[in-house]
Biopython code that builds the backbone (N, CA, C, O; Angstrom):
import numpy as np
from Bio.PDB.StructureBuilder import StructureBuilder

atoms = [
    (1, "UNK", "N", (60.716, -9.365, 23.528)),
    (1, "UNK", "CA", (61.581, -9.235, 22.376)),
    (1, "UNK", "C", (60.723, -8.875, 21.167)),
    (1, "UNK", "O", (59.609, -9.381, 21.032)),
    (2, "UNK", "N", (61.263, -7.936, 20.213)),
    (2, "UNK", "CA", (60.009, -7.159, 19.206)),
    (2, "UNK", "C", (61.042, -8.218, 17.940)),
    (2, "UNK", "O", (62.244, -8.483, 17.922)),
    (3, "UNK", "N", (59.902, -8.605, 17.000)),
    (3, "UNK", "CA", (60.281, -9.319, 15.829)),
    (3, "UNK", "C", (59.398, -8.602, 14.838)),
    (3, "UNK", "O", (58.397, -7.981, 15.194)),
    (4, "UNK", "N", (59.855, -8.720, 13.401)),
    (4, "UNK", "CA", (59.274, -8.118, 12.105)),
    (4, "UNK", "C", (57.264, -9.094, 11.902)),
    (4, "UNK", "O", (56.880, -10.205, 12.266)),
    (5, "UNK", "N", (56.894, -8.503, 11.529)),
    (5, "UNK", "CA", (55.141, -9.454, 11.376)),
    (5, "UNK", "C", (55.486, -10.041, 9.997)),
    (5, "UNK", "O", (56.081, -9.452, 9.094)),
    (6, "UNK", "N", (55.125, -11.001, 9.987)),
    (6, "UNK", "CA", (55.335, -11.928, 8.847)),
    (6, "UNK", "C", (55.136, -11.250, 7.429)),
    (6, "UNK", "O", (56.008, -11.286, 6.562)),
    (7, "UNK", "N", (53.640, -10.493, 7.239)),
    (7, "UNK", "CA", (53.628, -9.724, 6.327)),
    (7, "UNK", "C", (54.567, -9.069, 5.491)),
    (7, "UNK", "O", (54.562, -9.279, 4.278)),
    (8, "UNK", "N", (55.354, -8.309, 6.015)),
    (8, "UNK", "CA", (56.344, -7.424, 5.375)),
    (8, "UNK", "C", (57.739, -8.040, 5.567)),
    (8, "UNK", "O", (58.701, -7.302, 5.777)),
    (9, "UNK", "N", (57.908, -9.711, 5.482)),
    (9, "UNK", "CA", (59.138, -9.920, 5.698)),
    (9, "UNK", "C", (59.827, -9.771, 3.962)),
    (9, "UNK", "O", (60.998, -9.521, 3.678)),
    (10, "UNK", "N", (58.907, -9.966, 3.193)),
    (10, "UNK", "CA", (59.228, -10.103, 1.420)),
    (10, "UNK", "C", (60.040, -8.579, 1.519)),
    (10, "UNK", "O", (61.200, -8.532, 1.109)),
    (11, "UNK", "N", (59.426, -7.407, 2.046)),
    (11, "UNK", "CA", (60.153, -6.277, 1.681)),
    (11, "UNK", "C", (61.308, -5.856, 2.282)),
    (11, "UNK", "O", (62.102, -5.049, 1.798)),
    (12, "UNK", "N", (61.391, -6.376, 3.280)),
    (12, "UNK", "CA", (62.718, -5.434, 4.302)),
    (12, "UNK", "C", (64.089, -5.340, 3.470)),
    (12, "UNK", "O", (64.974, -4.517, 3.704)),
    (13, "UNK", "N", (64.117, -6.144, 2.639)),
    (13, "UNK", "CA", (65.432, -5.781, 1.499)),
    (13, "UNK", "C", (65.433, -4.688, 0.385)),
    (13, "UNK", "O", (66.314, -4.109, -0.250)),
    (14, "UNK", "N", (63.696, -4.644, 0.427)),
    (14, "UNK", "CA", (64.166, -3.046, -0.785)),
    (14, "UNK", "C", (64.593, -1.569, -0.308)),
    (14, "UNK", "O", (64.997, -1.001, 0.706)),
    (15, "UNK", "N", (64.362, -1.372, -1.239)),
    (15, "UNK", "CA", (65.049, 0.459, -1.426)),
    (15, "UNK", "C", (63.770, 1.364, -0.617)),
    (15, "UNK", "O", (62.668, 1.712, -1.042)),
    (16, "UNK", "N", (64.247, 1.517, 0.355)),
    (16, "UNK", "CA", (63.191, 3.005, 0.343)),
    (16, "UNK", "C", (62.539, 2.142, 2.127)),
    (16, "UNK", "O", (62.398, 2.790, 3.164)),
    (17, "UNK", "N", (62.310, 0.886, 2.015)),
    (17, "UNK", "CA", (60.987, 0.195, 3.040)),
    (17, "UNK", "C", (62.048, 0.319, 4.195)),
    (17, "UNK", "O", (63.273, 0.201, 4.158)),
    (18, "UNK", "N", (60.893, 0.690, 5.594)),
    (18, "UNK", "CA", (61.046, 0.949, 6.371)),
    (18, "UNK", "C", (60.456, 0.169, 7.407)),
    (18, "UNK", "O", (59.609, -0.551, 6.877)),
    (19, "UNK", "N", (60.510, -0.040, 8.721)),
    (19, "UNK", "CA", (59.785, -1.192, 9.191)),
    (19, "UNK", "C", (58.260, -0.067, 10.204)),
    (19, "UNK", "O", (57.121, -0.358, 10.568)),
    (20, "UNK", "N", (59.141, 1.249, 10.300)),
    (20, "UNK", "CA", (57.797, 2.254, 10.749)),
    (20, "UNK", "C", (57.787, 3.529, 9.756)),
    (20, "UNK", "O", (58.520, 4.517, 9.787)),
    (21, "UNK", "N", (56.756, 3.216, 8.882)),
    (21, "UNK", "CA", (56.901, 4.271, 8.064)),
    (21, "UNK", "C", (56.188, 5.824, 8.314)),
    (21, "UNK", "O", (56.549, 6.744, 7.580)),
    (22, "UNK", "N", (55.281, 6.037, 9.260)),
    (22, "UNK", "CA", (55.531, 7.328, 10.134)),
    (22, "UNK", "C", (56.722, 7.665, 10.566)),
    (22, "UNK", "O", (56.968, 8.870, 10.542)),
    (23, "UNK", "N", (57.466, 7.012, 10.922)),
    (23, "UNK", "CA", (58.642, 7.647, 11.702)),
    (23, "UNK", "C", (59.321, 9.039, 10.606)),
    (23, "UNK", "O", (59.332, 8.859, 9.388)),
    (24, "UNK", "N", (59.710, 10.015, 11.049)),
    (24, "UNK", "CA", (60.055, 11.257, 10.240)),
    (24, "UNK", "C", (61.730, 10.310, 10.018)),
    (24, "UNK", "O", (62.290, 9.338, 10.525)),
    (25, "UNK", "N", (61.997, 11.330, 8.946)),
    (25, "UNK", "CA", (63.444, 10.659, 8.272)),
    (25, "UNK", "C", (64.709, 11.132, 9.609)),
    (25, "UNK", "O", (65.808, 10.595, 9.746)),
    (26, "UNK", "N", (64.296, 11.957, 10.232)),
    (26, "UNK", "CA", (65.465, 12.436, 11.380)),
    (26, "UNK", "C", (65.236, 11.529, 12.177)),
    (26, "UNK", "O", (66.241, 11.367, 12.869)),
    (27, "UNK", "N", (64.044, 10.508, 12.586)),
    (27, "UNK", "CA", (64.193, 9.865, 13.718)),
    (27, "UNK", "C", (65.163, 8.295, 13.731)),
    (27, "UNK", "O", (65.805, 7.613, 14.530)),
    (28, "UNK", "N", (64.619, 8.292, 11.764)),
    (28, "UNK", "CA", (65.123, 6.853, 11.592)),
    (28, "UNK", "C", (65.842, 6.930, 10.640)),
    (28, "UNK", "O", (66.149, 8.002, 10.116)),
    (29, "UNK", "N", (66.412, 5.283, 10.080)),
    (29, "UNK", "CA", (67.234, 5.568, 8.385)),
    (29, "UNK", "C", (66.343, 6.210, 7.812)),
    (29, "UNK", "O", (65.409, 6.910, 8.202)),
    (30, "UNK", "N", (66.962, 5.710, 6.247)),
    (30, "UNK", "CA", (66.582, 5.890, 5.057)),
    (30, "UNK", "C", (65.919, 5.141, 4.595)),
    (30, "UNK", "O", (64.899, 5.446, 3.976)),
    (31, "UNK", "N", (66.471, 3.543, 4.838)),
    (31, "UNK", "CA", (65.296, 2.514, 4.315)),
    (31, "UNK", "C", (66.312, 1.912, 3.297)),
    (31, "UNK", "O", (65.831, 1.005, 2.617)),
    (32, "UNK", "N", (67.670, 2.236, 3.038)),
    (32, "UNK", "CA", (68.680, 2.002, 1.876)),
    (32, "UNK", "C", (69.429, 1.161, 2.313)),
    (32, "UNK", "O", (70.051, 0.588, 1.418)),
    (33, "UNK", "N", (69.810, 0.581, 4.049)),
    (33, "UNK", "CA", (71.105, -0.347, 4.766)),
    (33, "UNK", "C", (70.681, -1.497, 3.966)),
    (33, "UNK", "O", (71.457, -1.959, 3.129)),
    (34, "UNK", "N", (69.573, -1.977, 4.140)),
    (34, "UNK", "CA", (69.209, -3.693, 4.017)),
    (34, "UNK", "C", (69.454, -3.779, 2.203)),
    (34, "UNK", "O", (70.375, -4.373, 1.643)),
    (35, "UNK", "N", (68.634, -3.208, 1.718)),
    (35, "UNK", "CA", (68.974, -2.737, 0.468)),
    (35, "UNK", "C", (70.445, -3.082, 0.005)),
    (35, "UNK", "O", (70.767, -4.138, -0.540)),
    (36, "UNK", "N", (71.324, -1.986, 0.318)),
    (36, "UNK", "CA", (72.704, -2.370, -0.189)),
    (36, "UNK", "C", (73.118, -3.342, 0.187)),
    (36, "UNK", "O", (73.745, -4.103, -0.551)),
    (37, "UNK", "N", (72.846, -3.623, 1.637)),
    (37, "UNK", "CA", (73.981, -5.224, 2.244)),
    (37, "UNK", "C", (73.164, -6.101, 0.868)),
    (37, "UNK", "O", (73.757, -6.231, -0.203)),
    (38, "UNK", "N", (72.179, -6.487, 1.017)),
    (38, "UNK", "CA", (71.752, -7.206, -0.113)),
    (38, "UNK", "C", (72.508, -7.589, -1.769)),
    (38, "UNK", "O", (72.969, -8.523, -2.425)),
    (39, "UNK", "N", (72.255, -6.264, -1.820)),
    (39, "UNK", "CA", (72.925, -5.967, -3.379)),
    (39, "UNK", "C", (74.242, -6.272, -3.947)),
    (39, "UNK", "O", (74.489, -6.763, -5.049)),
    (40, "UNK", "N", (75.437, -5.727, -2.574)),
    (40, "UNK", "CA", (75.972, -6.106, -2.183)),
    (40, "UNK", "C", (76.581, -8.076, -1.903)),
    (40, "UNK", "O", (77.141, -8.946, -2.570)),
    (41, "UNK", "N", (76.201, -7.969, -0.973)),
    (41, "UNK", "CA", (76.269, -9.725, -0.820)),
    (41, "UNK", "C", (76.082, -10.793, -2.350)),
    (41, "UNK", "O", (76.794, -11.654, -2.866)),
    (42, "UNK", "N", (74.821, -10.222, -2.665)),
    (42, "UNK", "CA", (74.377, -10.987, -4.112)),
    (42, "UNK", "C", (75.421, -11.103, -5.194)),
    (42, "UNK", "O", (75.751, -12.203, -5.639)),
    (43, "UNK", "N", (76.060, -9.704, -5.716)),
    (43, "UNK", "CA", (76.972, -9.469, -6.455)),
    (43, "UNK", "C", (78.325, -10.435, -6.348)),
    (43, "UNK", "O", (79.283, -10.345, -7.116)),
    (44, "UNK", "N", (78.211, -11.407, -5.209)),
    (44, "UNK", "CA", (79.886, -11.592, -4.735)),
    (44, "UNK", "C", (79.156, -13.282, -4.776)),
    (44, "UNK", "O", (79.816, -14.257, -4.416)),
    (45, "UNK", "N", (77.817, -13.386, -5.236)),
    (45, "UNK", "CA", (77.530, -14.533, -5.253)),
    (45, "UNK", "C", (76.892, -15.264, -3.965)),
    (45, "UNK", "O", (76.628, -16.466, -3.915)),
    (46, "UNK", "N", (76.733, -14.518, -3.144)),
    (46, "UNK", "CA", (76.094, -14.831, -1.967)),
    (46, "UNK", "C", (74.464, -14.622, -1.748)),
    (46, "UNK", "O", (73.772, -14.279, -2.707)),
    (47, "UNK", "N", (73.849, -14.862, -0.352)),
    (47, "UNK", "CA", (72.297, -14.785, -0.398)),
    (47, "UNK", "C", (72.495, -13.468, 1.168)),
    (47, "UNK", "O", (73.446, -13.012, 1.803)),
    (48, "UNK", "N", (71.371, -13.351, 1.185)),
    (48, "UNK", "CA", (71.150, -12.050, 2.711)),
    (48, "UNK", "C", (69.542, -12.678, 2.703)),
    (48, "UNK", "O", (69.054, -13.291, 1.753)),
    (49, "UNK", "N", (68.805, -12.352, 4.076)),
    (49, "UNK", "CA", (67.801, -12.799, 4.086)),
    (49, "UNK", "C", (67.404, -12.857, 5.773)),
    (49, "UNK", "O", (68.329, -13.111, 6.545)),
    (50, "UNK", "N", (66.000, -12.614, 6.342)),
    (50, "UNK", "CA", (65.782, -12.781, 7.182)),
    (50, "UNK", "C", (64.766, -13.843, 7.692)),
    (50, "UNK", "O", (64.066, -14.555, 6.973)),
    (51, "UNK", "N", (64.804, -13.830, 9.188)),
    (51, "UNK", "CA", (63.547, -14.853, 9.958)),
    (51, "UNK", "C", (63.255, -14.172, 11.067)),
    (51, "UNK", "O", (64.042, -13.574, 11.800)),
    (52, "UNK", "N", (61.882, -14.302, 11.185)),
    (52, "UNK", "CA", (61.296, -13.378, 12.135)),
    (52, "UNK", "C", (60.674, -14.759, 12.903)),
    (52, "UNK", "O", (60.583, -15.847, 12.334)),
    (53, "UNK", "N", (60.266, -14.505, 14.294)),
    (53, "UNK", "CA", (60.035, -15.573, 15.402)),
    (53, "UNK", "C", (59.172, -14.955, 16.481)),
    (53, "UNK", "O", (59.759, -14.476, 17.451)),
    (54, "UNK", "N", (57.532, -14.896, 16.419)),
    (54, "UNK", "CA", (57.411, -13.743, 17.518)),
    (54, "UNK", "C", (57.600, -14.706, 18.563)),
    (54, "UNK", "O", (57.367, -15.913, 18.615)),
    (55, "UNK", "N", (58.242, -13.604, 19.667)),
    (55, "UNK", "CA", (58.508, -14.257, 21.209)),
    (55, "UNK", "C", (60.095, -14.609, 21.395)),
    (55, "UNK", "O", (60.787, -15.061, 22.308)),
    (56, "UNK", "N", (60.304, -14.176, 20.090)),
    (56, "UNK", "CA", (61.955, -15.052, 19.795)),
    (56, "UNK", "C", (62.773, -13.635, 19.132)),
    (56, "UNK", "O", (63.887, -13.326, 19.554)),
    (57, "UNK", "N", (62.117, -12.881, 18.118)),
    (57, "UNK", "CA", (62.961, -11.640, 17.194)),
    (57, "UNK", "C", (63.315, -11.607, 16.072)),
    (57, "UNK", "O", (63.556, -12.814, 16.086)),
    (58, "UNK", "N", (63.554, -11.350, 15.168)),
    (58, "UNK", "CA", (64.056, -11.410, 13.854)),
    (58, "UNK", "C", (65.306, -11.544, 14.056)),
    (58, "UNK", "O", (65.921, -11.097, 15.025)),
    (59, "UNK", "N", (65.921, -12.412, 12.797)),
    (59, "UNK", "CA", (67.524, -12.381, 12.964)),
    (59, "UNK", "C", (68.050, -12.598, 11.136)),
    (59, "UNK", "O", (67.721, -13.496, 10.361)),
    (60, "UNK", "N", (68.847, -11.547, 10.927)),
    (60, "UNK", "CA", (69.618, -11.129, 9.526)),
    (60, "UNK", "C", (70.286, -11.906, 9.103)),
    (60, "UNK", "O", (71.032, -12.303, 9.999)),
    (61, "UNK", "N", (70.440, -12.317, 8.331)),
    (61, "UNK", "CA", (71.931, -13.437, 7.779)),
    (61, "UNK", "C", (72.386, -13.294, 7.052)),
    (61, "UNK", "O", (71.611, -12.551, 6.449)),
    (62, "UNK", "N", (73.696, -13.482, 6.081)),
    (62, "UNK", "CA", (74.349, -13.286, 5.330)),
    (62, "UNK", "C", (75.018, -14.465, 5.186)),
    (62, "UNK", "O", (75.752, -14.939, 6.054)),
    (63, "UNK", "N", (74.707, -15.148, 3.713)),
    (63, "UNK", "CA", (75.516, -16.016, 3.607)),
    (63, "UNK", "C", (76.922, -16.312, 2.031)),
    (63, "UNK", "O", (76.725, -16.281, 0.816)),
    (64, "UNK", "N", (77.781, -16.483, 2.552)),
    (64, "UNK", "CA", (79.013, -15.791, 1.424)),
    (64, "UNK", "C", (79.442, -17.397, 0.979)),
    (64, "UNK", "O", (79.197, -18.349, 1.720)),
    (65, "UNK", "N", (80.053, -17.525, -0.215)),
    (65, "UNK", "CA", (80.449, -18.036, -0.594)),
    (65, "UNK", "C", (82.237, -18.491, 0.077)),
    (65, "UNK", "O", (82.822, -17.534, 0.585)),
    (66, "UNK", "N", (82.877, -19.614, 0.066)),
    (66, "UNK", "CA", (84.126, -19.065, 0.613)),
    (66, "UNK", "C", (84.971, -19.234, -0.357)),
    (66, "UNK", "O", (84.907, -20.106, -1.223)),
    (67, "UNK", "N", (86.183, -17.997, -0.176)),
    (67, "UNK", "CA", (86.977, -18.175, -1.450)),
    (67, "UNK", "C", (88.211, -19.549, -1.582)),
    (67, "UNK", "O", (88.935, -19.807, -0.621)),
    (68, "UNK", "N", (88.263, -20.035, -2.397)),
    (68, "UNK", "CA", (89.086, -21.198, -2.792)),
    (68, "UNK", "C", (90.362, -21.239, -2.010)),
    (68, "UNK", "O", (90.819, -22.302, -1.589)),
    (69, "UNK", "N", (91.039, -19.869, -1.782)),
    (69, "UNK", "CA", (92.429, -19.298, -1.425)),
    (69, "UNK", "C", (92.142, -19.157, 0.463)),
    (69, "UNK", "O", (92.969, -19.338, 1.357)),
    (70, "UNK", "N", (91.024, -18.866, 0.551)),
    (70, "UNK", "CA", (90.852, -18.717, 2.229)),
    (70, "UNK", "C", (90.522, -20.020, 2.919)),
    (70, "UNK", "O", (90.294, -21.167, 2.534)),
    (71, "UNK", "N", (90.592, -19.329, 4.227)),
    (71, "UNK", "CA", (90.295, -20.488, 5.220)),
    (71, "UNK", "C", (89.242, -20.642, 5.747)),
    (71, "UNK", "O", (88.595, -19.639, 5.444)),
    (72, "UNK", "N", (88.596, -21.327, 6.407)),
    (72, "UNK", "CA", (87.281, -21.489, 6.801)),
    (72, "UNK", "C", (86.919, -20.338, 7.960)),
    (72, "UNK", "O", (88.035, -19.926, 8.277)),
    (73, "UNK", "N", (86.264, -19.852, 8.488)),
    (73, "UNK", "CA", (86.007, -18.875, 9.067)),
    (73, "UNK", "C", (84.890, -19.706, 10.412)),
    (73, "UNK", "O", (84.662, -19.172, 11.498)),
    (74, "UNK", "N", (84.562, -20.510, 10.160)),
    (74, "UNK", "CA", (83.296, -21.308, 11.031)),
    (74, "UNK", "C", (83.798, -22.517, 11.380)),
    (74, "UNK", "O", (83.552, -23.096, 12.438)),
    (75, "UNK", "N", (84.737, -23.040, 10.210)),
    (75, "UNK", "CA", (84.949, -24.524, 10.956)),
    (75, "UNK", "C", (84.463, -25.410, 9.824)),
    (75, "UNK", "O", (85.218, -26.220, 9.288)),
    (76, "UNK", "N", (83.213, -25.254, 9.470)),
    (76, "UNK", "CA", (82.453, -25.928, 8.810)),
    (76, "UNK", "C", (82.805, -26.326, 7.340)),
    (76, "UNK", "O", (83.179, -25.561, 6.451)),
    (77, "UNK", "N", (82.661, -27.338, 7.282)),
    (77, "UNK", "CA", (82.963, -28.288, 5.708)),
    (77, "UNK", "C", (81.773, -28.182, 4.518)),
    (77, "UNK", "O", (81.467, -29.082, 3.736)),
    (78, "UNK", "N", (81.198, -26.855, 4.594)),
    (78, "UNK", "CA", (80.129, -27.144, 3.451)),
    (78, "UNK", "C", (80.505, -25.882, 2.543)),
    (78, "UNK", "O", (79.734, -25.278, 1.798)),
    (79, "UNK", "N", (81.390, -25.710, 2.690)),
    (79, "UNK", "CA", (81.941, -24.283, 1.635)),
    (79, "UNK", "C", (81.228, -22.648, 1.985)),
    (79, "UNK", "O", (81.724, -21.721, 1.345)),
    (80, "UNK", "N", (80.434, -22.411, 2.678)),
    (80, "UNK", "CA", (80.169, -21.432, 3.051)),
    (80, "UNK", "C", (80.458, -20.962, 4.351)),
    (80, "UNK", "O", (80.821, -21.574, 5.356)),
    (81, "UNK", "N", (80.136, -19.255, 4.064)),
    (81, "UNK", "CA", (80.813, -19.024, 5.954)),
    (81, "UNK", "C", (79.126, -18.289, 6.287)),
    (81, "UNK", "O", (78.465, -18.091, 5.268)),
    (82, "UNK", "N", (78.840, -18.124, 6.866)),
    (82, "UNK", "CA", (78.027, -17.518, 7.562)),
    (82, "UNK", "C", (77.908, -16.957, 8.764)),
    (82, "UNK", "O", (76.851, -16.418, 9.091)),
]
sb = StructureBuilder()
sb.init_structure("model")
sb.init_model(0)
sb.init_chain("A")
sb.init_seg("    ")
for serial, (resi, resn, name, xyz) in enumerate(atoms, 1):
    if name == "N":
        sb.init_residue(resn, " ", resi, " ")
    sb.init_atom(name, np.array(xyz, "f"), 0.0, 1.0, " ", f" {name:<3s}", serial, name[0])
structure = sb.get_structure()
C-alpha cells in the first residue's frame, strides 16, 4: 500500500503541489483538487486534512460542521459529520 512521506504532508493542500512533480501535466492533475476541497470545506466552517501511515496509506478527511436543521449523518452525538 503506497502512503504520502511525512515530509510533504504540510503541502498536499496547496495550489499548484503535486505528490510527483516530474509527472508531465497530461499524465496527472493540476495540483488544484486538494486545494479547493480545502478552501472549500473551510469557508462552510469546517477542517480537511490528511494522515499518512507507511504500510497502512494515507487517508483524506473532511470534517463539516452539522447544520442545526439536519440530521445526523453518522449517528454520532458530537455535532459533526465526518
Amino acid at each position: 500500500m503506497r502512503c504520502l512521506p511525512a515530509a510533504p504532508l504540510p503541502h498536499v493542500f496547496d495550489r499548484f503541489w503535486r505528490a510527483q512533480p516530474s509527472r508531465a501535466r497530461e499524465q496527472g492533475g493540476s495540483g488544484l483538487g486538494l486545494a479547493i476541497v480545502k478552501q472549500l470545506v473551510e469557508a462552510q466552517g469546517g477542517q480537511a486534512g490528511v494522515e499518512s501511515e507507511p504500510g497502512r496509506g494515507s487517508v483524506f478527511w473532511v470534517k463539516m460542521q452539522r447544520s442545526r436543521h439536519g440530521a445526523s449523518l453518522t449517528g454520532e452525538g458530537n455535532g459533526y459529520i465526518i
